[in-house]
ZAKEPA-586222 format. One record per atom (N, C-alpha, C): x, y negated, z negated; atom name; residue in three letters. Coordinates in steps of 0.001 Angstrom, whole numbers, plus 500000, padded with zeros to 6 digits. Atoms other than C-alpha are relative to their C-alpha. Example, Ala and Ser with C-alpha at 12.3 -4.5 7.8 and 13.67 -1.06 7.14 Angstrom:
! ZAKEPA-586222
+--------+--------+--------+----+-----+
:      x :      y :      z : at :  aa :
+--------+--------+--------+----+-----+
: 500890 : 501190 : 500000 :  N : ALA :
: 512300 : 504500 : 492200 : CA : ALA :
: 500900 : 498800 : 500000 :  C : ALA :
: 499180 : 501190 : 500060 :  N : SER :
: 513670 : 501060 : 492860 : CA : SER :
: 499230 : 498910 : 499270 :  C : SER :
+--------+--------+--------+----+-----+
END
This chain:
! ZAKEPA-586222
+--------+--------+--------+----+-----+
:      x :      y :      z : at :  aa :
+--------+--------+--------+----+-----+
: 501079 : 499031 : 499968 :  N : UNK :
: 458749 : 270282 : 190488 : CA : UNK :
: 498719 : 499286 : 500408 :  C : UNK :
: 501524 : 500647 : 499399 :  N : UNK :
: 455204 : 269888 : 192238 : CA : UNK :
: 498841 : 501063 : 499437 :  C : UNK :
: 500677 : 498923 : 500582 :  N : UNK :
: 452152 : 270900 : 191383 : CA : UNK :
: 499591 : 501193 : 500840 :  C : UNK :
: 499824 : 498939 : 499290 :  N : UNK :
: 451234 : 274331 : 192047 : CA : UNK :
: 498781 : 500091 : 500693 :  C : UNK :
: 501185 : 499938 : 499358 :  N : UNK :
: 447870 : 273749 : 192923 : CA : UNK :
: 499694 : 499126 : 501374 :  C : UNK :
: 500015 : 500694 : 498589 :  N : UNK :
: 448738 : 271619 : 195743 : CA : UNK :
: 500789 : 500587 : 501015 :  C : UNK :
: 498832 : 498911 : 499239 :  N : UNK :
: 451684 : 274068 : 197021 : CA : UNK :
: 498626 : 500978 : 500233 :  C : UNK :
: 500676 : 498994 : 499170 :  N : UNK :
: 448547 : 276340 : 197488 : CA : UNK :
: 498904 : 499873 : 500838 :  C : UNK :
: 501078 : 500822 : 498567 :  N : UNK :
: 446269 : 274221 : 199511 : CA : UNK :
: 498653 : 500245 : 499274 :  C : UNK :
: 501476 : 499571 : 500548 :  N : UNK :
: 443593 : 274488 : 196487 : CA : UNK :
: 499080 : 498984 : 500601 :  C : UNK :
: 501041 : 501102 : 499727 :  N : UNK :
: 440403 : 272885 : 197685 : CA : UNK :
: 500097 : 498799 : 499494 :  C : UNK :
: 500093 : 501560 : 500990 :  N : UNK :
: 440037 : 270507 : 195339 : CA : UNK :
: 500882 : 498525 : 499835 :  C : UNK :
: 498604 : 500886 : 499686 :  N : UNK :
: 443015 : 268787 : 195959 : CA : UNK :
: 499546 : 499078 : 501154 :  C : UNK :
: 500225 : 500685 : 499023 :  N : UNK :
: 441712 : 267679 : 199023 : CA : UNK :
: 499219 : 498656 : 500536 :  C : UNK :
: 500700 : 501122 : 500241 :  N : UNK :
: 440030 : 264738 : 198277 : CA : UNK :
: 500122 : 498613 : 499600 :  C : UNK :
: 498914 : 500721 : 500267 :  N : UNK :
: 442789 : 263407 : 196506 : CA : UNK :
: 501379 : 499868 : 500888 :  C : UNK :
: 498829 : 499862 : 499037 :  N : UNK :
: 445221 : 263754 : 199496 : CA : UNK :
: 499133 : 499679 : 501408 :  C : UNK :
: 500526 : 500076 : 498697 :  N : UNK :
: 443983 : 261886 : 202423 : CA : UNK :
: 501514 : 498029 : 500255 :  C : UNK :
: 498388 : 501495 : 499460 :  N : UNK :
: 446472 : 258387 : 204267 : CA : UNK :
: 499392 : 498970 : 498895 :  C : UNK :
: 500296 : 501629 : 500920 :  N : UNK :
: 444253 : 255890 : 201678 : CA : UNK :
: 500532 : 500092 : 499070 :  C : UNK :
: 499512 : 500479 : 501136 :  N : UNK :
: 445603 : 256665 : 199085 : CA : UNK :
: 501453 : 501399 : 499632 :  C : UNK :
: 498430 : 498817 : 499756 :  N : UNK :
: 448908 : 258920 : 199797 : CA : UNK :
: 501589 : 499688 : 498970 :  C : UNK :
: 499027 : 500192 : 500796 :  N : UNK :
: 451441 : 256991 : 197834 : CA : UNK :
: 499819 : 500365 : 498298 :  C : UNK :
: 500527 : 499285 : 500761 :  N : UNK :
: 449289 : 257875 : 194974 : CA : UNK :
: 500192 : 501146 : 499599 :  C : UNK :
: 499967 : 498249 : 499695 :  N : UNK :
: 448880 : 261475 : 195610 : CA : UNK :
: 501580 : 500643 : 499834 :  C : UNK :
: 498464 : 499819 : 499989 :  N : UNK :
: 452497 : 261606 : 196273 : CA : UNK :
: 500314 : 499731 : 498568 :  C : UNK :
: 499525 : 499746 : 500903 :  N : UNK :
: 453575 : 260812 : 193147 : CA : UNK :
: 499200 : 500061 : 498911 :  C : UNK :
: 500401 : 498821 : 501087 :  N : UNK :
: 451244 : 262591 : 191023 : CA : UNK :
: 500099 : 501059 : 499814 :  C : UNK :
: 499893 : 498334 : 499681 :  N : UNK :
: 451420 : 265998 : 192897 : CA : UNK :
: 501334 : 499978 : 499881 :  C : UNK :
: 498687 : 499375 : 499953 :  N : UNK :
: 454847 : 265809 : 193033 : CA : UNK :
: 500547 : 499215 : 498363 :  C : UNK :
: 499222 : 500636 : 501096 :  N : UNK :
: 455942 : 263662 : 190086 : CA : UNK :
: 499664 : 500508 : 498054 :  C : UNK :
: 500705 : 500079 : 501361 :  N : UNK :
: 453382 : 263373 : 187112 : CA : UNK :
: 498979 : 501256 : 500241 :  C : UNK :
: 501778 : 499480 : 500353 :  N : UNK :
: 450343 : 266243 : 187547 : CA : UNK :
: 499687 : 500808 : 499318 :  C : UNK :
: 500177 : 499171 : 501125 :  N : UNK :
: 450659 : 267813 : 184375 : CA : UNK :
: 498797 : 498626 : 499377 :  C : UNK :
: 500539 : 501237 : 500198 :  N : UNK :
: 448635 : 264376 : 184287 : CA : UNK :
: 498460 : 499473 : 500875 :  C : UNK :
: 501163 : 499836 : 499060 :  N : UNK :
: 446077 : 264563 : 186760 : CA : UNK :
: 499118 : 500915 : 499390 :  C : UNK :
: 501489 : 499334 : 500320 :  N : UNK :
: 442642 : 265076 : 185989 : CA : UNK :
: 499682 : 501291 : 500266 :  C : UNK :
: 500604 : 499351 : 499478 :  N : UNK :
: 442155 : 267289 : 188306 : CA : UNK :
: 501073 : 502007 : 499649 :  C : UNK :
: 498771 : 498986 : 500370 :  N : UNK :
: 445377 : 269691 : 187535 : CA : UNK :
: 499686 : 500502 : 498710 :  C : UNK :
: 500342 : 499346 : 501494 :  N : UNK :
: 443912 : 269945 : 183889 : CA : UNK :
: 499084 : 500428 : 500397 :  C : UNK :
: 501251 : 499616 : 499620 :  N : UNK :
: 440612 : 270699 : 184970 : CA : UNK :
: 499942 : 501725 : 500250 :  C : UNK :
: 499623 : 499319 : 499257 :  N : UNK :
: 441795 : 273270 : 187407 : CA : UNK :
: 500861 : 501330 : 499212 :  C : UNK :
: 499417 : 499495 : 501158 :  N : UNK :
: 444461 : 274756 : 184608 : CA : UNK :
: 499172 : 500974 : 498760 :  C : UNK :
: 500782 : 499561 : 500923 :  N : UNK :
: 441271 : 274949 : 181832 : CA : UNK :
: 499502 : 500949 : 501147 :  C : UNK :
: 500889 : 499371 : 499779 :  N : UNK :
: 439349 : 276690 : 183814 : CA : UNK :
: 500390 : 501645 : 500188 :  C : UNK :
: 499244 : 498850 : 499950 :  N : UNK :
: 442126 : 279498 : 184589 : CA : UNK :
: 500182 : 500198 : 499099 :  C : UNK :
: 500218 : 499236 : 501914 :  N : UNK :
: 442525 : 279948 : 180762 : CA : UNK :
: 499341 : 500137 : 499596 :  C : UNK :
: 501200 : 499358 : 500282 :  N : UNK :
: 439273 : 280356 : 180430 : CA : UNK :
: 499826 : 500773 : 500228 :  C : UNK :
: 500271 : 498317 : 499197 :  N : UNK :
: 439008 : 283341 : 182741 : CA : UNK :
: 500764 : 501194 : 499721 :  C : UNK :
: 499250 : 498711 : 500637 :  N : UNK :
: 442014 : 284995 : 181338 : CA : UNK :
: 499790 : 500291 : 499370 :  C : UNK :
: 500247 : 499576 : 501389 :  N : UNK :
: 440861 : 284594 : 177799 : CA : UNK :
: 498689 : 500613 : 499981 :  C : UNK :
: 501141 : 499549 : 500125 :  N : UNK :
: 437424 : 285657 : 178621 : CA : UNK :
: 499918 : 501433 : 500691 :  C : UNK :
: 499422 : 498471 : 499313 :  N : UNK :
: 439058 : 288954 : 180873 : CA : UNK :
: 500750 : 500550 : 498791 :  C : UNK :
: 499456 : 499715 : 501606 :  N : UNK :
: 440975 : 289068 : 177716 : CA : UNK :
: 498967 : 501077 : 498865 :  C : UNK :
: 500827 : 499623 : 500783 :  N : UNK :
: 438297 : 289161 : 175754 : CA : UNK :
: 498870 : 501300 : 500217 :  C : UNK :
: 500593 : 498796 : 499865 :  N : UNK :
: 436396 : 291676 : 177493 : CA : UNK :
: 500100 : 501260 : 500093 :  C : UNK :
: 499015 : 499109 : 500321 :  N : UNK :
: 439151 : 293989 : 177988 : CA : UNK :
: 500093 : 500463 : 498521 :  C : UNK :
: 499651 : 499469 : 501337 :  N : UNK :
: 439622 : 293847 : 174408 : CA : UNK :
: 498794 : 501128 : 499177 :  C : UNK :
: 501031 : 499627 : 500522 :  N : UNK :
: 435834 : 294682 : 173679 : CA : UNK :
: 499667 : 501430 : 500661 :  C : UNK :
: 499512 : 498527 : 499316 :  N : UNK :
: 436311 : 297670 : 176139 : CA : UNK :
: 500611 : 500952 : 499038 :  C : UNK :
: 498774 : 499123 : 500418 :  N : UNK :
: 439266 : 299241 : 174580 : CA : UNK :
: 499499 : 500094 : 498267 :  C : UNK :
: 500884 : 499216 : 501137 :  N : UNK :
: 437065 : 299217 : 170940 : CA : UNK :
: 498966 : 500709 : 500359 :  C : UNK :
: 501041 : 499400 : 499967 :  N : UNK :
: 434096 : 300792 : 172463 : CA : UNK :
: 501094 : 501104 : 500391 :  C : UNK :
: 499759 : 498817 : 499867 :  N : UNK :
: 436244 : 303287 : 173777 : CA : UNK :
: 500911 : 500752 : 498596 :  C : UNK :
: 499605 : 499760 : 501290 :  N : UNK :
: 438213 : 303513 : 170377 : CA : UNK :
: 499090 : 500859 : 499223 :  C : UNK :
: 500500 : 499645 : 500556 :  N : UNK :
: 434944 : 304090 : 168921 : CA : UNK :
: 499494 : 501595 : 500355 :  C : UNK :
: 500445 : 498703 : 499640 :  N : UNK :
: 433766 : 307006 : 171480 : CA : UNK :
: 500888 : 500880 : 499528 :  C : UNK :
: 498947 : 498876 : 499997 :  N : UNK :
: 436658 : 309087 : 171018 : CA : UNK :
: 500051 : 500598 : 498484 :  C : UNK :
+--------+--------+--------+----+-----+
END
């Protein structure tokens, strides 16, 4: 398994994927990048947005609780 954020050509990735340092890259994206900085980073920040769509959803669905 590879990571998924490099299967989608995320930006960020791109900085870490150039010929200097490819043997690298290579086996983090594909091996270890539940380990990479940048893969956690990238990860938090998407569970942030769900839990905070979460959270607003939730605060929705009591105001409308309350109108009714």
């Amino acid at each position: 398994m590879s990571c998924p954020y490099i299967n989608s050509n995320h930006p960020r990735c791109s900085e870490s994927l150039n010929m200097n340092n490819l043997d690298e890259a290579f086996e983090i994206c594909s091996e270890h990048f539940e380990l990479c900085p940048l893969y956690i980073k990238i990860k938090g920040a998407q569970l942030e947005a769900v839990g905070a769509h979460a959270m607003e959803n939730a605060h929705r669905s009591q105001l409308t609780v309350r109108l009714a």
